[in-house]
SENU-323749 format. One record per atom (N, C-alpha, C): residue in one letter; x negated, z, y negated. Coordinates in steps of 0.05 Angstrom, whole numbers, plus 5000, padded with zeros to 4 digits. Layout:
N
PT  a  X  Z  Y
...
// end
This chain:
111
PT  x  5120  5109  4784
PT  x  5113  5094  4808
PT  x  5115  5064  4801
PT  x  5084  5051  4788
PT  x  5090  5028  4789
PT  x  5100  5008  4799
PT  x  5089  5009  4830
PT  x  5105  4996  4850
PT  x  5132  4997  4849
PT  x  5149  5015  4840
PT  x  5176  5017  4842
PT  x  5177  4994  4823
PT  x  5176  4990  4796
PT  x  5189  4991  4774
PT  x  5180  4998  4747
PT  x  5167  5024  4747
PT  x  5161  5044  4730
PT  x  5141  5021  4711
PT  x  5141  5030  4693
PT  x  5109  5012  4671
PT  x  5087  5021  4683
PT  x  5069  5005  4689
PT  x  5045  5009  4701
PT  x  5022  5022  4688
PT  x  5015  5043  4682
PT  x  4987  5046  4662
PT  x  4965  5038  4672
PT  x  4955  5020  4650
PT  x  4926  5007  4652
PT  x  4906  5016  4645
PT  x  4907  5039  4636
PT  x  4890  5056  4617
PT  x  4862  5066  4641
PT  x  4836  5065  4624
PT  x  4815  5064  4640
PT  x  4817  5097  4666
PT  x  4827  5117  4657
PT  x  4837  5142  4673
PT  x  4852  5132  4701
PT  x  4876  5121  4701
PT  x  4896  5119  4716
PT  x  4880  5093  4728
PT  x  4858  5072  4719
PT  x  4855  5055  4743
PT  x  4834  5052  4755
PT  x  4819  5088  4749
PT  x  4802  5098  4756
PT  x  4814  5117  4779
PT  x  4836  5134  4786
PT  x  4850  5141  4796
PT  x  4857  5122  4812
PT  x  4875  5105  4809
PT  x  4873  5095  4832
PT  x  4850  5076  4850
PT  x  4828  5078  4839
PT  x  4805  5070  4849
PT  x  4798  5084  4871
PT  x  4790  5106  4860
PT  x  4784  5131  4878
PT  x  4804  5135  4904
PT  x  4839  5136  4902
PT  x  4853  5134  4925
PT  x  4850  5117  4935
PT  x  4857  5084  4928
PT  x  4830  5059  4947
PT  x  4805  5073  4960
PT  x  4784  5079  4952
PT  x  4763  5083  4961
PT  x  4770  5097  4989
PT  x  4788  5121  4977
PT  x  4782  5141  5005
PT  x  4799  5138  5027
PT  x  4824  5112  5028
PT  x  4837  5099  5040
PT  x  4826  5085  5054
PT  x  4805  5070  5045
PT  x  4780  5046  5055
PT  x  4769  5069  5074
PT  x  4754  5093  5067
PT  x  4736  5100  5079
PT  x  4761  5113  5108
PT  x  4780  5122  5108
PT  x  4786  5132  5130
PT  x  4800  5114  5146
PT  x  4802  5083  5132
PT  x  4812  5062  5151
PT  x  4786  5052  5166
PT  x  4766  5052  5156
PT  x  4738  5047  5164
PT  x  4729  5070  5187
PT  x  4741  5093  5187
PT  x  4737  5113  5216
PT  x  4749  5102  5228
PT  x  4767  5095  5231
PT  x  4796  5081  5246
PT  x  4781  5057  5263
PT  x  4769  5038  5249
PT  x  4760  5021  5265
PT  x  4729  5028  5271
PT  x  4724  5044  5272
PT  x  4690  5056  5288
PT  x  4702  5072  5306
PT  x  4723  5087  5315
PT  x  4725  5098  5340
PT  x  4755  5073  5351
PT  x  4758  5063  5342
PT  x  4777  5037  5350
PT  x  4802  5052  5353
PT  x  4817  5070  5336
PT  x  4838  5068  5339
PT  x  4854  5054  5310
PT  x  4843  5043  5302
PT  x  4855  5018  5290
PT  x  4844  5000  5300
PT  x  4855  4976  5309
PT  x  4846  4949  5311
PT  x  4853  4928  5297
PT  x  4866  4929  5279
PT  x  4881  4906  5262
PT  x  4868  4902  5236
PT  x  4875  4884  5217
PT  x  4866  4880  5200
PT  x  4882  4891  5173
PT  x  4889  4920  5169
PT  x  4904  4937  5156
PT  x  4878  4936  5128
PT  x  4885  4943  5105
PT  x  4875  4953  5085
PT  x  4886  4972  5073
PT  x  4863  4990  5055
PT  x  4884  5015  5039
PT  x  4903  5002  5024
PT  x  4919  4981  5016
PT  x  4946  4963  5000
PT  x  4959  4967  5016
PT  x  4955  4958  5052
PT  x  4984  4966  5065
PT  x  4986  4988  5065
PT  x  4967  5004  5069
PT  x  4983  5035  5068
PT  x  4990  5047  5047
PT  x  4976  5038  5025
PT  x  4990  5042  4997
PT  x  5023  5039  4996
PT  x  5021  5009  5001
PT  x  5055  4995  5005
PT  x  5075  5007  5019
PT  x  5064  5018  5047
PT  x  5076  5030  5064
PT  x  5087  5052  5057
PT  x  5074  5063  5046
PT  x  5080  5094  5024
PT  x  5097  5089  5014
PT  x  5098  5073  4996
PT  x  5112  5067  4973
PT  x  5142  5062  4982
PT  x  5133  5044  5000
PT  x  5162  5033  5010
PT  x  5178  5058  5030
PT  x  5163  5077  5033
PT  x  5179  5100  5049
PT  x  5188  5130  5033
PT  x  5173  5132  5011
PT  x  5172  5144  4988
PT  x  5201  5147  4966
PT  x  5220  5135  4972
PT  x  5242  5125  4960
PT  x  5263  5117  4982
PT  x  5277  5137  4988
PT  x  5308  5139  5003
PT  x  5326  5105  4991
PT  x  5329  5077  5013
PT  x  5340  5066  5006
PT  x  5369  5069  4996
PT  x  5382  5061  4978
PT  x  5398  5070  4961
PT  x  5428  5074  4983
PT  x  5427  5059  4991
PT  x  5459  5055  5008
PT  x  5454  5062  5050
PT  x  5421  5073  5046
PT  x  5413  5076  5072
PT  x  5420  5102  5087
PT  x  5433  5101  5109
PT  x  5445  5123  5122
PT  x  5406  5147  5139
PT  x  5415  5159  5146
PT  x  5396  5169  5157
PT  x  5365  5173  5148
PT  x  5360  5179  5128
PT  x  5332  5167  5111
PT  x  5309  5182  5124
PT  x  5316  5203  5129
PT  x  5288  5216  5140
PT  x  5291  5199  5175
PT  x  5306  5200  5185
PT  x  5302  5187  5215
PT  x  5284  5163  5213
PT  x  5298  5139  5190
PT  x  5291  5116  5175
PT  x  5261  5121  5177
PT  x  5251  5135  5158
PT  x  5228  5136  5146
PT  x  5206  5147  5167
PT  x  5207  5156  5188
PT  x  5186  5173  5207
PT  x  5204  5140  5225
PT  x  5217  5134  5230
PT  x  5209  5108  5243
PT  x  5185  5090  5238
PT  x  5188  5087  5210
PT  x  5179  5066  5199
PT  x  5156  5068  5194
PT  x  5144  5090  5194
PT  x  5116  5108  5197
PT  x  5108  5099  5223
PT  x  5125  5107  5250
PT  x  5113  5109  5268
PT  x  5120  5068  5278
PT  x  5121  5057  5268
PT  x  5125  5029  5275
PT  x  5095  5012  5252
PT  x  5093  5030  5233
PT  x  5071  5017  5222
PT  x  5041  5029  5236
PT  x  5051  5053  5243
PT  x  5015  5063  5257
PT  x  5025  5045  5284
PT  x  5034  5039  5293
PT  x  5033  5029  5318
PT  x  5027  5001  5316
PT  x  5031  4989  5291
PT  x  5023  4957  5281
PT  x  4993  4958  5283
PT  x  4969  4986  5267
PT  x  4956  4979  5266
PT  x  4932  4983  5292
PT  x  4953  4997  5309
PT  x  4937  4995  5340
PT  x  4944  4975  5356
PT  x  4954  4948  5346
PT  x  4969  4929  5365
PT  x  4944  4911  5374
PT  x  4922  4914  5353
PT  x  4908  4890  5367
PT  x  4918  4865  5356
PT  x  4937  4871  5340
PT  x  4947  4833  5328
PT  x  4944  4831  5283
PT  x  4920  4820  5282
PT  x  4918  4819  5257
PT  x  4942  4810  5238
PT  x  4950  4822  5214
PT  x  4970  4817  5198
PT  x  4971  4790  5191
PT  x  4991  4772  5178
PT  x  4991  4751  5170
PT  x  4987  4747  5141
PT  x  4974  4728  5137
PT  x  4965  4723  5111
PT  x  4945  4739  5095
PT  x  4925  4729  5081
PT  x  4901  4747  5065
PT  x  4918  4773  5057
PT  x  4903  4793  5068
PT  x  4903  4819  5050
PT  x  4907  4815  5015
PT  x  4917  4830  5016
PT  x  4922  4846  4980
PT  x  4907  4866  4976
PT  x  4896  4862  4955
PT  x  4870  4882  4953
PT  x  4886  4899  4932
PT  x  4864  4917  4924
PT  x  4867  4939  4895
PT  x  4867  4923  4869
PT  x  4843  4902  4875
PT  x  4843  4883  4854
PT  x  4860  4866  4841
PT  x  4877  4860  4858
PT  x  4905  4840  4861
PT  x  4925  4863  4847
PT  x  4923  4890  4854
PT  x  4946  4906  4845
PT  x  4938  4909  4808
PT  x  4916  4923  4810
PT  x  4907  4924  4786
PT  x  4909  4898  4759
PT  x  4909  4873  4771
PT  x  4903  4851  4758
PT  x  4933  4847  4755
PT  x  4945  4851  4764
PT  x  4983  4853  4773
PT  x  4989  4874  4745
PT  x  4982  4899  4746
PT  x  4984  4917  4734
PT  x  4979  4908  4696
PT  x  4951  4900  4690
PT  x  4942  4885  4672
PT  x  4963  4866  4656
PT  x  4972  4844  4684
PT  x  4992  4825  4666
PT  x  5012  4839  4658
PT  x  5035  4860  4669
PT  x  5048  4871  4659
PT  x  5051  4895  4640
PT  x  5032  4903  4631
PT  x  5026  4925  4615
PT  x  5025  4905  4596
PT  x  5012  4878  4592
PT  x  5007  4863  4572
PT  x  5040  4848  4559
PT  x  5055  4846  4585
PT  x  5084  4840  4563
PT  x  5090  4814  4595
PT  x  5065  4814  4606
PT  x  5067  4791  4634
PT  x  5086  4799  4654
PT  x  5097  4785  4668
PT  x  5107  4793  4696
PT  x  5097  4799  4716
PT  x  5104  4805  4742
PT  x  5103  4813  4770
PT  x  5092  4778  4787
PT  x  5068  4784  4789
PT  x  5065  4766  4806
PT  x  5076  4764  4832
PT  x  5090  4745  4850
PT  x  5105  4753  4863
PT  x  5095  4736  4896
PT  x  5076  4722  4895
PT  x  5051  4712  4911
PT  x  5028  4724  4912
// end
């Protein structure tokens, strides 16, 4: 899990893989706003992120499954609020290009 930590593979397979999970993230965030129950300005990265970040029991966190179906139901409810996120979206591109510098020996861009 790159996002954790893990070494990121850059290899044309895996960022073709995650292309394809982008894509079909795009396409069912894109139902979301044609019958309007999304209204915000969510991309498949937040919900990527969101995953990610719920995907892994915080280390010293009591209650993790309670935790984690909160934090689910506080992020679907962000993206029915009607109030766009702050700051430009993070794309796949940004992850991938992220991914690139560090496979190469680069760091975590952190902006």
């Amino acid at each position: 899990m790159p996002l954790h930590g893990a070494p990121p593979l850059a290899g044309a397979d895996s960022i073709a893989s995650r292309q394809r999970i982008d894509d079909r993230l795009e396409r069912f965030i894109q139902q979301g706003w044609t019958n309007y129950a999304i209204v915000t300005n969510v991309n498949a990265t937040d919900v990527t992120t969101c995953s990610a970040l719920i995907s892994q029991p915080l280390r010293h966190g009591p209650n993790w499954d309670r935790s984690a179906r909160r934090h689910i139901a506080f992020f679907v409810a962000g993206m029915t609020s009607g109030r766009d996120l702050p700051g430009p979206p993070v794309g796949q591109s940004d992850i991938e290009r992220n991914f690139h510098s560090m496979a190469a020996g680069g760091s975590a861009t952190l902006s």
